[in-house]
N, C-alpha and C positions, 0 to 999 in steps of 0.2 A: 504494500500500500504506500502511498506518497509518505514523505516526511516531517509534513508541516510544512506551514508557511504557501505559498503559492503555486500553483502549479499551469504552466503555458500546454493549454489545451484547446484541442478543435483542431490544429493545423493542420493546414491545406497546403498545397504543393504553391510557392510560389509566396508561401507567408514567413515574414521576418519579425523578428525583435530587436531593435536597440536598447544599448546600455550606457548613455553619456557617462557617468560614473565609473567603468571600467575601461579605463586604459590600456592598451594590448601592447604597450611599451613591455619589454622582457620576460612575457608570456611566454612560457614555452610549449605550454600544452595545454588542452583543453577535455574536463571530463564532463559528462551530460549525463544522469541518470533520467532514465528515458523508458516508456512504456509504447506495446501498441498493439493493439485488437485490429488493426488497420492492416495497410498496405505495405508500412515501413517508406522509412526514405532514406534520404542523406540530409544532415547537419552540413551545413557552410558555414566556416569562421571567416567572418570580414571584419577589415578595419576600416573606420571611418565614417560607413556607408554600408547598406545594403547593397549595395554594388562597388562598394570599394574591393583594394584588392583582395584575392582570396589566401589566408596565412595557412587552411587547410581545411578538412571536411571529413566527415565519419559516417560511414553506414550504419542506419535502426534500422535493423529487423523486426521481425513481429516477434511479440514476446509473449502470445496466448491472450493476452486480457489486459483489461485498461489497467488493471489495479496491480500489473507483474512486473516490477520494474526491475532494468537491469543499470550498468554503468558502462558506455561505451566512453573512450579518449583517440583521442588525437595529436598527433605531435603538430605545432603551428610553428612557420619562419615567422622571421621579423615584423614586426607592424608597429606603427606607431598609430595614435585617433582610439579614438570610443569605438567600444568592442559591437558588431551587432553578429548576426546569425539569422541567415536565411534558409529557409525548408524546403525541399526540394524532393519529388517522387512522382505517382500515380494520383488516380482521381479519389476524391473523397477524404476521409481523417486518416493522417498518416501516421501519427505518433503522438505521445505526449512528453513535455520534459518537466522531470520535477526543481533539479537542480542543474 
């Protein structure tokens, strides 16, 4: 089950979050605990912008059930800007992330 606090759900192929607050200045990696009754997709790590560059990306898989969350990472190059992440896959609800 999720872990508290909030949880980015519904996404759809082609939907992003930004993080003004996180700076992707000496980020090396990036983990996502992630559920999905869906399709699965890929996570985009950008800087900047939802279309800034891409620092790296990770595949969710379907994980049985909204409520079955696992921990996927990614190794990210360099960036500097505010951290965002854009969701990328097939039609319909593709994943959730908790953290």
């Amino acid at each position: 089950s999720a872990s508290g606090g909030a949880t980015l759900g519904y996404i759809d192929h082609g939907d992003w979050a930004g993080y003004s607050s996180l700076d992707t200045a000496g980020a090396t990696s990036l983990t996502a605990r992630v559920s999905s009754a869906g399709a699965g997709g890929t996570i985009e790590v950008r800087s900047g912008s939802a279309t800034g560059p891409l620092l790296g990306s990770v595949d969710v898989a379907p994980t049985g059930g909204w409520e079955t969350f696992t921990e996927v990472t990614t190794a990210l190059t360099a960036g500097t800007g505010p951290l965002f992440l854009r969701f990328t896959g097939g039609a319909g609800a593709l994943f959730d992330v908790d953290r």
